[in-house]
C-alpha positions in Angstrom: 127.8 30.8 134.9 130.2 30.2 137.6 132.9 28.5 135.7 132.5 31.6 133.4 132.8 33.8 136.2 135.9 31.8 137.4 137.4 31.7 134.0 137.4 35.7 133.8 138.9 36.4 136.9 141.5 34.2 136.8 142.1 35.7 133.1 141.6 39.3 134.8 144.7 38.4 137.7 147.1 37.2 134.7 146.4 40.2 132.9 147.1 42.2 135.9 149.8 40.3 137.0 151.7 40.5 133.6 151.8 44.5 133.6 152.6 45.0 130.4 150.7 47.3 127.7 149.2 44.5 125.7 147.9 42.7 128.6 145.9 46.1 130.5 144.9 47.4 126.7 143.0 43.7 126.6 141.7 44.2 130.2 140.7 47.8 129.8 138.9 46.9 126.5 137.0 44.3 128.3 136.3 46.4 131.4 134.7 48.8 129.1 132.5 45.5 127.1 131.9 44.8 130.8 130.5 48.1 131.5 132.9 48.2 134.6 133.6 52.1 133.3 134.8 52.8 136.9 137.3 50.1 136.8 138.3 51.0 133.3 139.2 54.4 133.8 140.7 53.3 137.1 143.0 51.3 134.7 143.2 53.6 131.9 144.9 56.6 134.2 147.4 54.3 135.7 148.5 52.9 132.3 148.8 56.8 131.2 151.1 57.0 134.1 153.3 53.5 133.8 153.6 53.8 130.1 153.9 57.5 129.4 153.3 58.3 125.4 150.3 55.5 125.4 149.1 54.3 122.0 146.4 51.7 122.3 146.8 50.8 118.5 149.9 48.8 119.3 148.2 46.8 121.5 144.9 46.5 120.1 143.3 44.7 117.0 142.1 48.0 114.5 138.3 47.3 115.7 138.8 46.6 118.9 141.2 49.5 118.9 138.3 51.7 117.4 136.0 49.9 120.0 137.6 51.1 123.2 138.5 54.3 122.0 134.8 55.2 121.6 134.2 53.8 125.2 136.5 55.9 126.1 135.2 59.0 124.5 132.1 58.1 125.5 132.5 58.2 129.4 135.2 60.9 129.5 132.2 62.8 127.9 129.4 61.7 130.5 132.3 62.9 133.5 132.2 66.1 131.7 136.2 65.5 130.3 135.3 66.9 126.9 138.3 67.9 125.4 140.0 64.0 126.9 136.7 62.7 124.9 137.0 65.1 122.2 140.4 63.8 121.1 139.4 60.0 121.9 136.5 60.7 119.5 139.0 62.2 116.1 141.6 59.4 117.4 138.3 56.3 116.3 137.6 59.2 113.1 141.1 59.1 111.8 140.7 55.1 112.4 137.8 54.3 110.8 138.0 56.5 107.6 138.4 54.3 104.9 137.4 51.4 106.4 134.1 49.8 104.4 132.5 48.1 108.0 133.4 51.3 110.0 130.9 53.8 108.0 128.2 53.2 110.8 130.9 54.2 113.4 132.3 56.9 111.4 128.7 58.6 111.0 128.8 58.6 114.9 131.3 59.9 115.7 131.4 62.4 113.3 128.2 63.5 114.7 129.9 63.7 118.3 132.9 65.3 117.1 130.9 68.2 115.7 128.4 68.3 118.7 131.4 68.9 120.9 133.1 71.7 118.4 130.2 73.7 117.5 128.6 73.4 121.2 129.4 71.9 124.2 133.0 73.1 124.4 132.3 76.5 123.2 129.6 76.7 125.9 132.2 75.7 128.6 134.4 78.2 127.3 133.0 81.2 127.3 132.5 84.2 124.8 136.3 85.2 125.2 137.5 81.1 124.3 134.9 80.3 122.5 136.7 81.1 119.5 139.3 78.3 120.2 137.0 75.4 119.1 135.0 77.4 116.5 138.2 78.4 114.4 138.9 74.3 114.9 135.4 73.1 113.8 136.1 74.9 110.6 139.0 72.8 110.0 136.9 69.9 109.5 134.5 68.6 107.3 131.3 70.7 107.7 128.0 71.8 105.6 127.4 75.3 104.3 124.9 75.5 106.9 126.9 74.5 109.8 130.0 76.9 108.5 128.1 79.9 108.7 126.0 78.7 112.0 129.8 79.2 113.1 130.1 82.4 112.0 127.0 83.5 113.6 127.8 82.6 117.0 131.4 84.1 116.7 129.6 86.9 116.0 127.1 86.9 118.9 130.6 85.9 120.8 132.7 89.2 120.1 129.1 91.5 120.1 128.7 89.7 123.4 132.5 91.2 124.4 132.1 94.8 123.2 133.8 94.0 119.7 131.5 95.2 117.6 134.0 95.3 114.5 134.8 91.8 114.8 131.0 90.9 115.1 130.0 92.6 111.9 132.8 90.5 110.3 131.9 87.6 111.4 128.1 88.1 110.5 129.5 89.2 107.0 131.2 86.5 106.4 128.3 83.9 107.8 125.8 85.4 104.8 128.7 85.2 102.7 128.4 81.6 103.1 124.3 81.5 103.2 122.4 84.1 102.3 119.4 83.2 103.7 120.9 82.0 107.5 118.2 81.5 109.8 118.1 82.4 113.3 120.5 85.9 112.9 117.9 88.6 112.9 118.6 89.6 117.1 122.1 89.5 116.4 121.6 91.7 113.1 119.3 94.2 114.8 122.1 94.0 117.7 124.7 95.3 115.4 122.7 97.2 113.0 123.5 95.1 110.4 121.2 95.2 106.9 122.8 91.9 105.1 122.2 91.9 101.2 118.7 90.4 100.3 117.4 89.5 103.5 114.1 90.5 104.9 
């Protein structure tokens, strides 16, 4: 254990020492396999800073590149930096699609991708922004069900604001999409809203 010890920080100095991108992308990913995630992101910001326009996939194997990303993503989420994790999170998707091994990881962070679109940053944002990362959301790939949960809360968004034309839109479109949408009989009985067929 203390030869090991010795070994990695040694390796550690002559990573720092060397200063260049392919030596700090190998210490950040270990930092982050380390769970040193203070240290990590210590490193991370100052490589952002020395090396401007920062692509870790030129310095990274592809699944260690995928790897670190999602560390990444994962603890600029915990510190509340959603959109940061938000784009570390579609960096791994664009990665791993295609890749056979990756499906696991892809199911993830597909999974976090849309938790971040279709709530937590819409939440943060307010009824008056909200609309920013629901019209993004629909850009991606998402059920029925979750394209016209969308709709629904952009309309509870703009009846929320006072624009009750918008709203009725929105809730249009949303049974459009699913007839039978759960959960929208307040925001119906808000707007006075009969949809087609639903009781």
């Amino acid at each position: 254990e203390t030869s090991r010890r010795r070994f990695w920080t040694r390796w550690e100095k002559r990573c720092r020492a060397d200063k260049t991108p392919d030596s700090w992308a190998k210490l950040l990913f270990r930092f982050l396999l380390d769970a040193r995630f203070d240290d990590a992101l210590e490193l991370y910001e100052q490589m952002l800073d020395r090396f401007g326009g920062l692509d870790l996939s030129y310095h990274l194997e592809p699944r260690d590149y995928m790897d670190c990303m999602f560390l990444l993503g994962e603890r600029f989420e915990q510190a509340g930096r959603l959109e940061i994790a938000l784009e570390h999170y579609e960096a791994v998707h664009r990665g791993a699609e295609g890749r056979r091994r990756s499906s696991y990881l892809l199911e993830e962070v597909r999974h976090r991708i849309r938790n971040l679109l279709l709530k937590e940053l819409p939440k943060k944002a307010g009824d008056l922004f909200a609309h920013k990362w629901y019209e993004r959301a629909l850009g991606i790939k998402l059920s029925m069900s979750d394209r016209a949960f969308i709709y629904k809360k952009r309309a509870e968004c703009y009846a929320r604001t006072g624009n009750r034309q918008q709203a009725v839109e929105m809730l249009r479109q949303a049974f459009t999409i699913k007839p039978n949408l759960n959960g929208a009989r307040k925001i119906c009985r808000i707007l006075c809203y009969q949809p087609p067929d639903y009781d």
